[in-house]
KEGURO-536090 format. One line per field, with one value per residue (C-alpha): residue in one letter; z negated, x negated, y. Coordinates in steps of 0.5 Angstrom, whole numbers, m for minus. Each point is the difference from the previous one (the first is absolute). Example, Ala and Ser with C-alpha at 12.3 -4.5 7.8 and 13.67 -1.06 7.14 Angstrom:
BEGIN
resn <- (A,S)
z <- (m16,2)
x <- (m25,m2)
y <- (m9,7)
***
This chain:
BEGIN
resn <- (X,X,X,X,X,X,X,X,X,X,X,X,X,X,X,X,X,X,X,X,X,X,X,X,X,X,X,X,X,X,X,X,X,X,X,X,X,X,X,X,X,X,X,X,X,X,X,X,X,X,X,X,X,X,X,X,X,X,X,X,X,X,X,X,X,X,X,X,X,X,X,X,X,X,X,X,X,X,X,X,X,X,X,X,X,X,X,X,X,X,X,X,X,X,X,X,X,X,X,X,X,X,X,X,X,X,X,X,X)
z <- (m186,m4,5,0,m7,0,5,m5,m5,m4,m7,m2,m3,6,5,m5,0,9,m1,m4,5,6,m2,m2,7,2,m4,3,7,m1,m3,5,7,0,0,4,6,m2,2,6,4,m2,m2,8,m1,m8,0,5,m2,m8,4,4,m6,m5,6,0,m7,m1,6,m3,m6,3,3,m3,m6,6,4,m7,0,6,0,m7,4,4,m4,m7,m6,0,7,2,m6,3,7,m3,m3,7,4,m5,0,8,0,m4,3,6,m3,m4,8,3,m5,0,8,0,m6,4,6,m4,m3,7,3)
x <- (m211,3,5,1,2,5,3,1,1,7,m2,m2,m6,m3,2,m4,m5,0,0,m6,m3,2,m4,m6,m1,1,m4,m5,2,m1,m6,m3,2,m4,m6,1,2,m6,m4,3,1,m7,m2,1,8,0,5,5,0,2,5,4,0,2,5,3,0,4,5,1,2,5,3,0,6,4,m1,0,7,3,m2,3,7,m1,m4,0,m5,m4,m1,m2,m6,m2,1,m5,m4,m1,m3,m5,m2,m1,m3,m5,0,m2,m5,m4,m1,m1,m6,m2,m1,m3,m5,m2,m1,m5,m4,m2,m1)
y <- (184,6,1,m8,0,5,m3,m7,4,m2,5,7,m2,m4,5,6,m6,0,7,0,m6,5,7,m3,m3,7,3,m5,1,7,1,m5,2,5,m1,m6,4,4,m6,m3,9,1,7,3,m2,0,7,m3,m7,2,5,m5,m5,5,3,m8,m1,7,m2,m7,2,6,m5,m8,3,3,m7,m4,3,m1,m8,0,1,m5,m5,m3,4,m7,m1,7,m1,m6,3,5,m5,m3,5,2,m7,1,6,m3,m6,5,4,m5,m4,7,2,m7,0,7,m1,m6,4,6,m7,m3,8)
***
């Protein structure tokens, strides 16, 4: 959501509030992923599954404002936040149907 509002932000102080908004949904997404991805890996894959996961999140944070950059050249700032915006929302999406299919998979078992 954070990353929403500041793409419709029109004044500073609404753009430091999206900021604001943005950072706590990381915080939180920091602190969580972690012992999610414990829980699915399972103790045998525990090491490797944090190790990828934090190799991903590093990588992606190495290149999101060199992508972020470049699509600003060739796109307006609003539409680039709305684009961002959208593929969080799919990856979402996405995981929140994965998780859901493979914790039905664990009930039946």
């Amino acid at each position: 959501m954070g990353v929403l509002a500041v793409a419709f932000s029109t004044t500073y102080v609404l753009v430091l509030l999206s900021i604001i908004l943005f950072a706590m949904g990381v915080a939180f997404t920091t602190a969580s992923v972690p012992p999610l991805i414990s829980g699915i890996a399972g103790k045998e894959a525990h090491g490797t599954a944090l190790g990828a996961i934090e190799t991903i999140k590093d990588v992606g944070q190495a290149l999101g404002p060199i992508v972020t950059g470049i699509l600003l050249t060739y796109v307006l700032y609003r539409l680039a936040f709305i684009m961002v915006a959208i593929i969080t929302l799919l990856a979402i999406l996405l995981n929140t149907l994965l998780y859901r299919e493979r914790r039905y998979t664990r009930e039946i078992s």
